[in-house]
C-alpha positions in Angstrom: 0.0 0.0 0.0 1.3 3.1 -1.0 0.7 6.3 1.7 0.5 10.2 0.2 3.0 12.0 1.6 0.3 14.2 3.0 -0.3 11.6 5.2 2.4 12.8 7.5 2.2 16.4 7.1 0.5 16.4 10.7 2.6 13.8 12.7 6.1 15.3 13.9 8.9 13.5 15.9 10.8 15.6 18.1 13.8 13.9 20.1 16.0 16.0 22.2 19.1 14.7 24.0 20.8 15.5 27.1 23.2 13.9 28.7 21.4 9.9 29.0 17.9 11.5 28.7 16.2 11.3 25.5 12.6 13.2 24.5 10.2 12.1 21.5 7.3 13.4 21.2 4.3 11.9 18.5 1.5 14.8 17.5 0.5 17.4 15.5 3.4 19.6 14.2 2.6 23.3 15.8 1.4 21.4 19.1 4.7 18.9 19.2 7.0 21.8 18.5 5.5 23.8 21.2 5.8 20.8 23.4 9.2 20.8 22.6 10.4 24.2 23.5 8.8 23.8 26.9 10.9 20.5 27.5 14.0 21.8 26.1 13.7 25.1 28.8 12.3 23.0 32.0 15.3 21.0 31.4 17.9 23.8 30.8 16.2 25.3 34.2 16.2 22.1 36.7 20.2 21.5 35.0 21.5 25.2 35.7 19.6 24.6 39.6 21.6 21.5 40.1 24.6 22.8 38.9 24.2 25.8 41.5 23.1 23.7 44.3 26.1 21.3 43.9 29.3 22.1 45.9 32.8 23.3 44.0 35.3 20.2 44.6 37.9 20.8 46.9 41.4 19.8 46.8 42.1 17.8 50.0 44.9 18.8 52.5 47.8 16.9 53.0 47.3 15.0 56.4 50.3 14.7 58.8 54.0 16.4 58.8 56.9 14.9 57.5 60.1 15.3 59.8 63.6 14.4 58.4 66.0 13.4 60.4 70.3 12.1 60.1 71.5 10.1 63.1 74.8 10.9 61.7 74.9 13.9 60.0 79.1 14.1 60.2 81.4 11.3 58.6 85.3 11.6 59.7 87.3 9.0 57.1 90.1 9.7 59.1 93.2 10.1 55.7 92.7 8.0 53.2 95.4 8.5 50.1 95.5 11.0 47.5 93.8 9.8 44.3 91.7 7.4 46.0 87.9 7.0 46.5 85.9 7.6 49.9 82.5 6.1 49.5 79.7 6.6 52.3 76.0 6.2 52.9 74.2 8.7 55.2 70.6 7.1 56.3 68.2 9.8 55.8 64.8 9.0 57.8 61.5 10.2 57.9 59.9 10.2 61.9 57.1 12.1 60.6 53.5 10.8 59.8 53.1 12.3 56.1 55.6 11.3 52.8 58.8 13.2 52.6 59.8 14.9 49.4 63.6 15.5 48.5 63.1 17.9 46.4 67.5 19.0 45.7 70.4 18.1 47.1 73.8 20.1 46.3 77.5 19.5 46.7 80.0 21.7 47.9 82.7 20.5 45.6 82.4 18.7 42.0 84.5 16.4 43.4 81.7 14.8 45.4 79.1 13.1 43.8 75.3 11.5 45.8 73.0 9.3 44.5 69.5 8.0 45.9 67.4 5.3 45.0 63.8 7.5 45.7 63.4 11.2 46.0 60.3 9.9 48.4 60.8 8.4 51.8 57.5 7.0 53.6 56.6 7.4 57.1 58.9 5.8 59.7 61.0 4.5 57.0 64.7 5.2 56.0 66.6 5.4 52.3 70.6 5.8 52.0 71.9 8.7 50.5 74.8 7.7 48.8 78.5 9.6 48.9 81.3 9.6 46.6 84.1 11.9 47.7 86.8 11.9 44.3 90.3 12.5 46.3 92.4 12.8 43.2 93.0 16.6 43.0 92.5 17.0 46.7 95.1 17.3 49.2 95.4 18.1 52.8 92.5 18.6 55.4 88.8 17.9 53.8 85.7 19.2 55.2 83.1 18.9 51.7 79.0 19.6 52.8 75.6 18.3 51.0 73.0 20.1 51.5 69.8 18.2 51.6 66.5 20.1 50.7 62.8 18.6 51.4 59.7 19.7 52.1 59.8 18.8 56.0 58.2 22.4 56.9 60.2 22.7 60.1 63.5 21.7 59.2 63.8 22.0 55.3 67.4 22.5 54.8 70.0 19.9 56.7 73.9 20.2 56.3 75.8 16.4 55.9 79.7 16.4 56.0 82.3 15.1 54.8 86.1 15.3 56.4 89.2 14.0 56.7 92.7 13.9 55.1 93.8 13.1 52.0 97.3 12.2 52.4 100.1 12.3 49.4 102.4 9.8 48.9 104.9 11.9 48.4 105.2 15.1 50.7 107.1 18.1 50.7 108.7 19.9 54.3 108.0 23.0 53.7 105.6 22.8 50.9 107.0 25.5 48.9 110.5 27.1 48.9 109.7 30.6 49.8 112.6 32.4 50.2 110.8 35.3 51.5 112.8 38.9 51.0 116.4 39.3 50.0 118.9 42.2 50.1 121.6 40.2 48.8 122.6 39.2 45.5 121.2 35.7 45.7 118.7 33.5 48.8 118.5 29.5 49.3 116.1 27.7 51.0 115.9 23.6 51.4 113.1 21.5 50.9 113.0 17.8 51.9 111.2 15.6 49.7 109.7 12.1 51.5 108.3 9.2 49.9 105.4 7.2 52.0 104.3 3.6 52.5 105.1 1.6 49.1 106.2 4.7 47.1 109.9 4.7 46.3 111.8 6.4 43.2 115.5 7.4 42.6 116.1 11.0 41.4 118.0 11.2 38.0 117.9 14.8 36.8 116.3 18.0 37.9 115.2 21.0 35.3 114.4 24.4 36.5 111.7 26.9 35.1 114.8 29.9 34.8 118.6 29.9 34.6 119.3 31.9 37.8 117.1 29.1 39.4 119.1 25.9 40.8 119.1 22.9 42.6 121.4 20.3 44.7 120.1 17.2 45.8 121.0 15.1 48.0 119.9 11.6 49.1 119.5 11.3 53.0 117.2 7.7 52.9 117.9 4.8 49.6 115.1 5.7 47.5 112.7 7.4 49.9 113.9 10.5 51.0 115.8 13.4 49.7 117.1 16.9 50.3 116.5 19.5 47.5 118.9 23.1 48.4 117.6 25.2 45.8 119.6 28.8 45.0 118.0 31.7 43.5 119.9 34.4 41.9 118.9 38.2 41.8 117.6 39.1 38.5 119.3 42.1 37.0 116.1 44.5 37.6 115.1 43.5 41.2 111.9 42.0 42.2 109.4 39.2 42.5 110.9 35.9 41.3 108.7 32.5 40.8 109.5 29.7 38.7 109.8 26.1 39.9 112.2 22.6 40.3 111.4 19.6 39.1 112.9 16.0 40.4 112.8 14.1 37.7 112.7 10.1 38.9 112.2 6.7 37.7 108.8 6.1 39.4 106.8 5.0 36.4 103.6 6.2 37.8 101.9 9.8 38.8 105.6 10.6 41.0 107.8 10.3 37.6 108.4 14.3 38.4 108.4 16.3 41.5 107.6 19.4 41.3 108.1 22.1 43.9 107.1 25.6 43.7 109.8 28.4 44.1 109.1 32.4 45.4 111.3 35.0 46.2 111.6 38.6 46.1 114.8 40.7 45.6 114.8 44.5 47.1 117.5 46.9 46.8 118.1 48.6 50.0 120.3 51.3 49.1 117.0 52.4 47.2 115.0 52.0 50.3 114.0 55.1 52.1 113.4 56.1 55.5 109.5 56.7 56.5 109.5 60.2 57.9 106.0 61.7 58.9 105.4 65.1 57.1 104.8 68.0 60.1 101.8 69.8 59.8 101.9 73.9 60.3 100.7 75.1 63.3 97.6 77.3 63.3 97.5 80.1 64.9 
């Protein structure tokens, strides 16, 4: 059977979606459209009311402080040798009730490197922080820091240490030949030069940094210890002098040359004058 279009010229559908809710309506088409907009504003009313009447969310608080804590925030290696590696855990803990956040920790020196396995340390719960203290260009008495920041609100920067002595194996009494200031036409001073433990060398040759610089050596101990009289001569304009000696030995390792810095400084004292305040005239 065949049906005139005509036939639904009166009968409108009308759906309307929101959200899950769906509207259809069956009827004629001026009283189904009417229907319609009703709905659709009844709707958009009771929606905008809920919206109102419901509560903004609100972003929940943190419950409980976290507290860090070091039972030993200093670590003494007592020496250890020049060149070698201190390694060293500090046990950071958290005695508070809420997470603890490391949120940096910094180095004094690049020659001290940390490592952690968590930035985030539960409640009552401990995590190593882990030390690497490079000795190879260090020499002498070591006190490196870390700095440990967290969000413990109380305490949110703590200080860790590292010290000790990094002892050479070979060592030089005084350090330096300082010859200080001379009047006369040439100074000396004498260094001793000491191998340690297992080091041992023989000196073969010595070069110096200038020609009015020079050196006599003399061995006081078979292959460990030595005496090193160096001479400086005044330059021909007088003044500051630096330069250096080198032992040159037959350690086939970092000790293959010695070297040891030399200062001095040369004044003329017939060109030195007497300090004589200047009098000021009497007013009258």
């Amino acid at each position: 059977m065949r049906l005139s279009t005509q036939y639904f010229t009166g009968v409108l559908t009308g759906i309307f979606l929101s959200g899950t809710m769906s509207l259809i309506i069956v009827g004629d088409e001026a009283e189904s459209h009417s229907v319609v907009e009703t709905q659709k504003e009844s709707l958009a009313t009771e929606l905008a009311k809920g919206n109102q009447d419901r509560p903004p969310k609100k972003r929940q608080p943190q419950s409980g402080t976290p507290h860090l804590t070091v039972l030993q925030p200093v670590y003494d290696f007592g020496t250890a040798r020049q060149g070698s590696i201190v390694e060293h855990s500090f046990m950071l803990t958290n005695k508070g009730d809420a997470p603890l956040t490391i949120d940096k920790i910094r180095a004094s020196c690049g020659c001290t490197a940390t490592q952690m396995t968590s930035k985030i340390i539960q409640p009552n719960t401990s995590i190593p922080l882990r030390t690497r203290l490079n000795l190879t260009l260090q020499k002498g008495k070591q006190n490196k820091t870390i700095t440990v920041y967290s969000n413990d609100p109380k305490n949110p920067v703590v200080t860790l240490k590292l010290q000790g002595e990094s002892v050479t194996m070979v060592s030089l009494e005084p350090p330096r030949a300082d010859l200080g200031v001379s009047y006369e036409a040439s100074a000396s001073r004498t260094v001793i030069v000491t191998a340690h433990e297992e080091i041992s060398f023989n000196v073969l040759n010595t070069r110096t940094s200038a020609k009015n610089i020079t050196v006599e050596v003399k061995e006081i101990e078979p292959g460990k210890k030595y005496e090193a009289k160096i001479q400086v001569m005044a330059p021909e304009k007088r003044g500051p002098v630096r330069g250096w000696v080198h032992l040159l030995t037959d350690h086939k390792g970092e000790y293959g040359v010695i070297g040891i810095p030399v200062e001095a400084n040369f004044s003329d004292s017939q060109n030195t004058k007497e300090f004589k305040p200047v009098k000021k005239p009497v007013s009258q």
